[in-house]
N, C-alpha and C positions, 0 to 999 in steps of 0.2 A: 192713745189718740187724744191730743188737745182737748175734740170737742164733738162729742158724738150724742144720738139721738140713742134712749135707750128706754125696752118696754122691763119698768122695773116698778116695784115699790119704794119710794122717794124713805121713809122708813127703815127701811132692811139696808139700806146702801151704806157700804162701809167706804166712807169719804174724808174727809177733814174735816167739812160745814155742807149742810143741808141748809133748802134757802127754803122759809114759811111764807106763803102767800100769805101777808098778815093785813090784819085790819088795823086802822090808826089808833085804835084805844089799846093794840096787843092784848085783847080779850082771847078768851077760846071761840072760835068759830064753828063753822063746818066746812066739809069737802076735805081740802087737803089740809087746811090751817088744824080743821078737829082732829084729823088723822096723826098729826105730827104731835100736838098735846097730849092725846092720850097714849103714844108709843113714847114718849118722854118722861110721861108721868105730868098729868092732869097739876096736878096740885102743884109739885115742886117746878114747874115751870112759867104757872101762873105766875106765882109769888115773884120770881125773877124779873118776869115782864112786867108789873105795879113796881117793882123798883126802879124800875126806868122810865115809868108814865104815861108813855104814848109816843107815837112815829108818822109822820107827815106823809104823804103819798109820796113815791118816789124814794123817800131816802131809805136809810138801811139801819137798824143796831144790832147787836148780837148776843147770845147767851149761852151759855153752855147746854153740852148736848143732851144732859144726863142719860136718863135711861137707853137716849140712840147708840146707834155704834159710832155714828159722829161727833167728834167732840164739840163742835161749833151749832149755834144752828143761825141762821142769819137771819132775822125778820125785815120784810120789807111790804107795805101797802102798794098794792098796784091800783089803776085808775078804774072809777066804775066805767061801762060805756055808757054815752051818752049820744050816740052816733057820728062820734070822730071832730067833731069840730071845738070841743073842749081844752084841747091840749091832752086828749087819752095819749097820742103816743108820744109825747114827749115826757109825759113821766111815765110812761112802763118801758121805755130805754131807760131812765135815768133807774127805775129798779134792778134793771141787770147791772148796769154801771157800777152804780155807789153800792152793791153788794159784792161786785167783784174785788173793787178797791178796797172794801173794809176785810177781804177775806186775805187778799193777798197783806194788809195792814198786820194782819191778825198769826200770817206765818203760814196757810193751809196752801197747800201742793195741787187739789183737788175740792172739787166743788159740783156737789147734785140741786136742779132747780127744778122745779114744777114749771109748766107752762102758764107763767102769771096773769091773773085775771080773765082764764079764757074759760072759768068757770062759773061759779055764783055772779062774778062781777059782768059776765055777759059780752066780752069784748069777744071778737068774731076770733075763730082758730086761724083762720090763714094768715089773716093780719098778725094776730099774737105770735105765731111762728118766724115770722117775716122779721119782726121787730126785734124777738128773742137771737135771731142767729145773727143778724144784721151787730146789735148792741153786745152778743158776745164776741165774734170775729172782730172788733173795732179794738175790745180790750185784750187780745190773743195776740192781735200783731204788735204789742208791745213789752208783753209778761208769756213767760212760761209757765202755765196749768192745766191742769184733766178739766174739763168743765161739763159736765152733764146735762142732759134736758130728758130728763125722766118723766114718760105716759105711762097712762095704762094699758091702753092697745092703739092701734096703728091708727085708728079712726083719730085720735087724736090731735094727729099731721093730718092737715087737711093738704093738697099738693091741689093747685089750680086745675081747673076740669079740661079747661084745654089743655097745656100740658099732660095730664093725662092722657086727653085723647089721643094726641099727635104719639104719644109712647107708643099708647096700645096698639097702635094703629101699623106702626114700625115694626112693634115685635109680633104680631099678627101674623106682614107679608115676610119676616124674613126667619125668627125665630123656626126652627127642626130640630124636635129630639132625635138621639140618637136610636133610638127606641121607634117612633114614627118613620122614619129614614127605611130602617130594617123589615118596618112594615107593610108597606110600600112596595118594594121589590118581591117580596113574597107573597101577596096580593094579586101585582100583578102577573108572575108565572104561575099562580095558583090557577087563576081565571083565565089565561091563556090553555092550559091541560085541560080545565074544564069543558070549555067549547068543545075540544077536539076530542074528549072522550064521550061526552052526550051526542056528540053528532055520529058518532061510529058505526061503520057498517060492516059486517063480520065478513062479508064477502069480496071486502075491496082495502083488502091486508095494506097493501102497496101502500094506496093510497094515504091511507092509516100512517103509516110510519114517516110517508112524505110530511102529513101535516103534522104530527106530531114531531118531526124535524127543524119545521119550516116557524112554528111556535117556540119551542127551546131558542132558536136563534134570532125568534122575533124579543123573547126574555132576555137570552142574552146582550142585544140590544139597548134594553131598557136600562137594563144593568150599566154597562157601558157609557148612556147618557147619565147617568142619575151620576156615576164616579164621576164626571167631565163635569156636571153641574157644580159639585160640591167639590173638584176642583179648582174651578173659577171664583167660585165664592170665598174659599180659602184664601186666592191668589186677590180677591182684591180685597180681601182683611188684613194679609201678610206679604205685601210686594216682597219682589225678589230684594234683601238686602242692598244692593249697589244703590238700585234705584231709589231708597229711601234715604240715601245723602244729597237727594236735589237740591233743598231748603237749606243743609247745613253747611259748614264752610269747606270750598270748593277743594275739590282730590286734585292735586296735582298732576300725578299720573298714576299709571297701574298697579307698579307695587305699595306705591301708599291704599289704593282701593284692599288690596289683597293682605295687606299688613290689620286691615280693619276689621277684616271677615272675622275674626278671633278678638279682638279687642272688647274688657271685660266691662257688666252692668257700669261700675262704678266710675271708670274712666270717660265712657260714653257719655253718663250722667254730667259730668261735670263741660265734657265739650260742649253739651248741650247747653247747657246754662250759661258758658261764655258767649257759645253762637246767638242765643236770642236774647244778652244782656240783661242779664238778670243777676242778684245777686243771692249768695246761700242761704240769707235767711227771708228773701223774701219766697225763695222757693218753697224751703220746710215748711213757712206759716201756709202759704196756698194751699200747698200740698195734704194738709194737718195733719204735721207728721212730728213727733219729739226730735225737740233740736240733738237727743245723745243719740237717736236712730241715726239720722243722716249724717252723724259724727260718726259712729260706727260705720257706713256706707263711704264716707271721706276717704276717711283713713287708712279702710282694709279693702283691696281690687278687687280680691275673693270674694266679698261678702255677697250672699245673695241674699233679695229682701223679700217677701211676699208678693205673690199676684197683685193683690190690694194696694200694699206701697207702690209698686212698681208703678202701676196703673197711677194714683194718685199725683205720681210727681209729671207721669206724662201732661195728664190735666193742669197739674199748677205750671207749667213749662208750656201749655196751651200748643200740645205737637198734633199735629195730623194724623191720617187715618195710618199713612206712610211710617211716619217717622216715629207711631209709638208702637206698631207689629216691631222696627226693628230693635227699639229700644226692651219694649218685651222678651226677645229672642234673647236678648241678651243675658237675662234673666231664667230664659229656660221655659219661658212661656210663649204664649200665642192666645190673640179674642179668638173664640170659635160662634159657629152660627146655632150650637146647640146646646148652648148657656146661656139664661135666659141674661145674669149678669151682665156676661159679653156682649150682648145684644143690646142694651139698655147703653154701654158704654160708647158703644159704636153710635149710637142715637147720638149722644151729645158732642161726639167729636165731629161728628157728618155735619149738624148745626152747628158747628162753633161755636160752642155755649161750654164754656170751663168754668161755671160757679161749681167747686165741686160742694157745696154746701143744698147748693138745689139737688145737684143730682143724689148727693146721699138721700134728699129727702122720697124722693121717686123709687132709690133704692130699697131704702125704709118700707116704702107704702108694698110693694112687692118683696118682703121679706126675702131679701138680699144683703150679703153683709156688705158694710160701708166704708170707703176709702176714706184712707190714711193707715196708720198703724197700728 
């Protein structure tokens, strides 16, 4: 995956270059700056940084990784806060910037960063986050690399409180486990037998069997709505096929429709991408997906790719609720109402909102794994 949010130690990550929240003197610090000096070796990598003498906020230099599994580590000062009116975010972009350009300079495939200055230096998480994916995603739609934003835990990502809310709120009325679902039904014919056997009266047998009759069939009932509920809900997650070529280019007539019913992920994919003029690599990058993945999806009609891809190029390709059940199917998939994932995903398609860069971050917050590959 291009560029994913991952709860790691920036240390342990077997990368190409690890990037040091560094100070301008390239002293040893603390937080993550002291963490990275002393998994490198305190000493041998002081000495390295004095030979290069100091580094301006914003810009980037590099030294070897020693003791890390990285062979690079890339130092860069990010801005103190001062309450945003300073120029803080226009050098902590230019820190992701000029450390990407010096990594790609440098030959590295892969690249782990801390979340710059959202620590000792005080600059807000949301913002820091905001500005980190914004200034990586800017250098992605141009270069091929892994780029990493390595926390500790998910408090980390702060994700705006409204957005949050508006999520929880969605997966509240619509999210059902499968497990809950089952509960439910069993529940209520529990408590249906119940009545009818506390109210019993040993002398009026008849009766007795009428009501416990007339209870079974009020269960069976329930049963019956609850299948038709979560039929419909299915049915408007996953329209009938036909009807999800509304938006794309127009069927001639029947046997072209029926020629489709079978027509493979990969073929689909690509009609799609003509139909809403787009071109293939602006899709992959949206998508953030390796340009050799979607060559592999190109090239072979067979190929089937992950939920998660699938899913992801829907979002980069910005297809409806319609049009990506049938692009799923094609896949072998379908969103259900009893994944929390799918539920999350059906949020941002129902709002029209395809940054799929927020919605990992939302996915993140509710450990959920993230789109792309």
């Amino acid at each position: 995956m291009p560029f994913t949010i991952v709860r790691n130690d920036i240390t342990a990550m077997h990368v190409d270059a690890i990037v040091n929240a560094a100070n301008t003197s390239l002293q040893m610090g603390g937080g993550v700056c002291g963490a990275i000096f002393r998994a490198a070796g305190a000493r041998e990598l002081q000495q390295a940084c004095e030979r290069i003498g100091g580094c301006e906020a914003g810009q980037a230099v590099a030294t070897s990784g020693f003791k890390l599994p990285a062979t690079y580590i890339i130092h860069t000062p990010g801005p103190v806060w001062r309450g945003g009116s300073k120029g803080e975010e226009t050098l902590l972009r230019d820190c992701y910037g000029n450390a990407l350009r010096l990594a790609a300079q440098l030959g590295c495939e892969s690249v782990a960063f801390p979340l710059i200055s959202s620590g000792l230096y005080g600059y807000p998480k949301a913002e820091a986050l905001r500005i980190a994916s914004g200034a990586i995603q800017d250098f992605l739609l141009g270069s091929d690399m892994d780029v990493y934003l390595a926390v500790f835990d998910k408090a980390a990502v702060e994700v705006s409180e409204q957005l949050l809310g508006s999520v929880e709120a969605f997966i509240d009325e619509h999210y059902v486990s499968e497990t809950e679902m089952v509960s439910k039904r069993r529940s209520l014919l529990d408590a249906e037998r119940r009545a009818i056997h506390d109210d019993r009266d040993e002398g009026r047998h008849e009766e007795e069997a009428e009501a416990v009759e007339e209870a079974e069939a009020r269960a069976e009932e329930v049963d019956a709505r609850t299948e038709d509920a979560e039929a419909r809900a299915e049915a408007a997650m996953s329209p009938p096929m036909v009807a999800g070529y509304s938006s794309l280019s127009p069927l001639s007539n029947l046997e072209e429709v029926i020629e489709r019913l079978d027509e493979p992920f990969a073929l689909t994919l690509l009609r799609l991408i003509d139909a809403k003029g787009r071109s293939d690599v602006e899709v992959y990058k949206r998508a953030n997906i390796d340009r050799k993945l979607f060559s592999k999806i190109r090239s072979n009609s067979s190929y089937m790719p992950s939920k998660k891809t699938a899913i992801a190029l829907a979002v980069a390709l910005a297809l409806d609720l319609a049009e990506t059940a049938d692009l799923l199917e094609r896949a072998g998939y379908a969103l259900s109402r009893s994944q929390k994932f799918d539920v999350i995903i059906e949020y941002f398609i129902l709002q029209g909102q395809y940054d799929l860069f927020a919605i990992n971050e939302v996915l993140f917050h509710y450990d959920q794994p993230l789109l792309g590959s």
